[in-house]
C-alpha positions as CSV (number, residue, x, y, z in Angstrom):
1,X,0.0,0.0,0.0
2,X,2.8,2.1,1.1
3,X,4.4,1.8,-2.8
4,X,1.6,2.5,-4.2
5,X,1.4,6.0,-2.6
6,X,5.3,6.8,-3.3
7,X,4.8,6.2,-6.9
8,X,1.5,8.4,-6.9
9,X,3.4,11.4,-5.4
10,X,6.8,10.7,-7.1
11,X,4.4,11.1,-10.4
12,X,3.0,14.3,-8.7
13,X,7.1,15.5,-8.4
14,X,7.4,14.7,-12.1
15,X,4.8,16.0,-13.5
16,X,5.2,19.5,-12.1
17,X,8.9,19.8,-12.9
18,X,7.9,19.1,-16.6
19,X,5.1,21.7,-15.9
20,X,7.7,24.3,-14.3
21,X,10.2,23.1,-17.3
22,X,7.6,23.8,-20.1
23,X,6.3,27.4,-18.9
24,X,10.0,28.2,-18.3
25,X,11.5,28.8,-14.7
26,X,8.7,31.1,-12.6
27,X,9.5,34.9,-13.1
28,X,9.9,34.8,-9.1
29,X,12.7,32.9,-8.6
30,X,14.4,34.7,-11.0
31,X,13.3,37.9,-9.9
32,X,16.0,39.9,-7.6
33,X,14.5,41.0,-4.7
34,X,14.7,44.1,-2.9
35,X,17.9,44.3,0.0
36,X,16.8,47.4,1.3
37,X,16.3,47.0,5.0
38,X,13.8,48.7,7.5
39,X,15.7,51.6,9.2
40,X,15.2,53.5,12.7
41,X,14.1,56.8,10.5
42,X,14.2,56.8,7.1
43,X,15.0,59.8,4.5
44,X,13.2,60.3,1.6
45,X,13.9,63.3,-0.6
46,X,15.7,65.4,2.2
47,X,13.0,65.0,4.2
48,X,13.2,62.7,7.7
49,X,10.3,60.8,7.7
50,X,9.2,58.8,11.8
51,X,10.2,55.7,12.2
52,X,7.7,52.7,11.9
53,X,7.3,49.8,13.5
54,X,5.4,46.4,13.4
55,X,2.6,46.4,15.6
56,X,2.0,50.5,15.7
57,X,-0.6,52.2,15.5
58,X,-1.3,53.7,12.0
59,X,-2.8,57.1,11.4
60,X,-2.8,59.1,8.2
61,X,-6.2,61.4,8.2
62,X,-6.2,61.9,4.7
63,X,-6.9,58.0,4.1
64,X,-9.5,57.4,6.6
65,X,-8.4,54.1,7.8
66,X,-10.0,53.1,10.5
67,X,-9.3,53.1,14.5
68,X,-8.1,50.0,14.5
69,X,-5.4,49.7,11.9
70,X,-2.0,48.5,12.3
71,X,1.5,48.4,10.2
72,X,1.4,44.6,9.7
73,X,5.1,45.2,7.5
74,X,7.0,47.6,5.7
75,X,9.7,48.4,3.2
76,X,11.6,50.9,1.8
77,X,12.2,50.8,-2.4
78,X,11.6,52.1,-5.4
79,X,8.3,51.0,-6.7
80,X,7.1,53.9,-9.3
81,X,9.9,53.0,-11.6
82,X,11.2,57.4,-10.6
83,X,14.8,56.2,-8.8
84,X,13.5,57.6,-5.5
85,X,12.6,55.1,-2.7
86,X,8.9,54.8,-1.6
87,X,7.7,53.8,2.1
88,X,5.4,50.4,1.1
89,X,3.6,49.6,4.0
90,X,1.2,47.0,5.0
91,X,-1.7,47.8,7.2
92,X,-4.6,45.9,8.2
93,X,-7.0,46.2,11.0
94,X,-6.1,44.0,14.3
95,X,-8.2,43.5,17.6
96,X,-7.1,42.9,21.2
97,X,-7.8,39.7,23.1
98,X,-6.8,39.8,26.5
99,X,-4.6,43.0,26.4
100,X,-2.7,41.3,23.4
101,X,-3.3,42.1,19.2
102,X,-4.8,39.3,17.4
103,X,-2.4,37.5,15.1
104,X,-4.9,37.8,12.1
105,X,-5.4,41.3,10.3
106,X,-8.5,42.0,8.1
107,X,-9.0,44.6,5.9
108,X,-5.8,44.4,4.5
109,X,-4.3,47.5,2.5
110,X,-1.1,48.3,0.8
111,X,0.0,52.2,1.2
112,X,2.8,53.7,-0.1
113,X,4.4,56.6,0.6
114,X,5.3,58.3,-2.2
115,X,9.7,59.2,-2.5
116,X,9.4,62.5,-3.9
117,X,5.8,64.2,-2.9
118,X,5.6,62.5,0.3
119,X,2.1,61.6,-0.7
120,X,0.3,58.4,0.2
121,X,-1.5,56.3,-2.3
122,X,-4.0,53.4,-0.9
123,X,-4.8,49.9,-2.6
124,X,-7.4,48.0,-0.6
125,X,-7.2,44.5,-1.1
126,X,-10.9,43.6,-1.6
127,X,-12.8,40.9,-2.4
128,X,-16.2,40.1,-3.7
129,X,-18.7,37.7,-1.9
130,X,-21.0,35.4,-3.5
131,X,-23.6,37.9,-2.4
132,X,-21.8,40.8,-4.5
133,X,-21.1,42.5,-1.6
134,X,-17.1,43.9,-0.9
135,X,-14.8,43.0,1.8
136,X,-11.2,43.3,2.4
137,X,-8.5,40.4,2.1
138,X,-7.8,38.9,5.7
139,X,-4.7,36.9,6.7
140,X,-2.5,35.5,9.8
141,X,0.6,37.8,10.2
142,X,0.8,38.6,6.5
143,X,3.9,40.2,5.0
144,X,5.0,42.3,2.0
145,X,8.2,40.4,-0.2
146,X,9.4,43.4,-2.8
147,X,11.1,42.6,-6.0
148,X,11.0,42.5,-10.1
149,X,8.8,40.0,-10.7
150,X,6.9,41.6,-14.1
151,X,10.5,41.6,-15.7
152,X,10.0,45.9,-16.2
153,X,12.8,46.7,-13.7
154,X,10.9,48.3,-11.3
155,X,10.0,46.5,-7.9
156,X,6.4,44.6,-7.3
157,X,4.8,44.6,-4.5
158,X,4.1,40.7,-3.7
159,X,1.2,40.6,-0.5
160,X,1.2,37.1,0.8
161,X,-1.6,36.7,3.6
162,X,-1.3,33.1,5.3
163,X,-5.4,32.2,6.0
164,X,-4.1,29.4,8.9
165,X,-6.0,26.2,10.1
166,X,-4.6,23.0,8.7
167,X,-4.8,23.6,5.6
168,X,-1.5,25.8,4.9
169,X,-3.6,28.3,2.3
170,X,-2.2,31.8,1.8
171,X,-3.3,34.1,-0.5
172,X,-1.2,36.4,-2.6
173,X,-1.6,39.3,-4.4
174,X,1.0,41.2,-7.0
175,X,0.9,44.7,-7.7
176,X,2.5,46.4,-10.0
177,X,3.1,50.2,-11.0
178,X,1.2,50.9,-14.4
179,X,0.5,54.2,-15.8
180,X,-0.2,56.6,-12.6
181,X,-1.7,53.5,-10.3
182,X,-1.5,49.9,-8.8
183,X,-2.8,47.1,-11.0
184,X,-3.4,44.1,-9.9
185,X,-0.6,41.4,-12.1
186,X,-2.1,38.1,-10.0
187,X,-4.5,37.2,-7.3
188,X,-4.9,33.3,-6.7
189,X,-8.2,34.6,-5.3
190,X,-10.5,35.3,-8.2
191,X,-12.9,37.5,-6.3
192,X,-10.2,39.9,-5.6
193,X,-11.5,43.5,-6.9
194,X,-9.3,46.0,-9.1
């Protein structure tokens, strides 16, 4: 019985390196990620900008996030294609159980802070229900990953939001800088909303 199960799965091996072989090595393993790493206070454009940290409070009025939201991650990197490093960061909104925040975000939202005008831009991450109605991408300590993944030598933002339970599913979601805005290059969730 045992055999009979190694074969199955040594089949399963085989058959998706001939898949990975015939659609060429994925972009992201080829793709060079970003080195920059978090600083105590960061400068972009001249300008000194507060440090951020995992677990903060965020507030920015002019996005009107809500109470609740948190930076989940962040990095600093060029992701408008314009040379000058932009703040990514990922927020979400978090809860407190027994004086501690939850492990699992909802709501999650990419903002980044603009290198040159200092000004944020929002993508939520939304989804749409079977009913039609919206609601934002929720995950267990999700992350950001920054790198060239769309092969235009400027840096994606790659979202991966682990959902937990046994199951070991985590959603992703790739963004990339096209003409003025964030477009969405994948989601493996096909509700997610542009």
């Amino acid at each position: 019985m045992k055999n009979q199960y190694a074969k199955k799965i040594s089949l399963l091996v085989v058959a998706g390196f001939i898949c990975a072989v015939a659609i060429k090595t994925p972009q992201v393993l080829l793709a060079k990620q970003s080195t920059s790493v978090p600083q105590e206070v960061t400068q972009l454009n001249g300008i000194t900008l507060p440090k951020l940290e995992i677990g903060q409070k965020f507030i920015v009025p002019e996005l009107e996030l809500k109470e609740n939201t948190y930076v989940l991650d962040y990095k600093f990197s060029d992701v408008q294609g314009d040379s000058v490093a932009d703040n990514v960061i990922l927020v979400g909104t978090k809860e407190k159980f027994d004086g501690k925040l939850d492990a699992y975000a909802s709501d999650l939202s990419i903002i980044v802070q603009d290198g040159k005008t200092h000004k944020y831009l929002k993508y939520a991450w939304l989804n749409k229900g079977t009913d039609g109605s919206l609601y934002g991408e929720l995950g267990r300590e999700p992350n950001l990953i920054i790198g060239d993944y769309t092969g235009d030598k400027v840096d994606d933002i790659i979202v991966t939001a682990p959902q937990g339970g046994n199951g070991g599913y985590v959603d992703h979601l790739v963004l990339s800088w096209q003409k003025d805005k964030y477009k969405v290059v994948f989601s493996d969730n096909e509700a997610t909303v542009e």
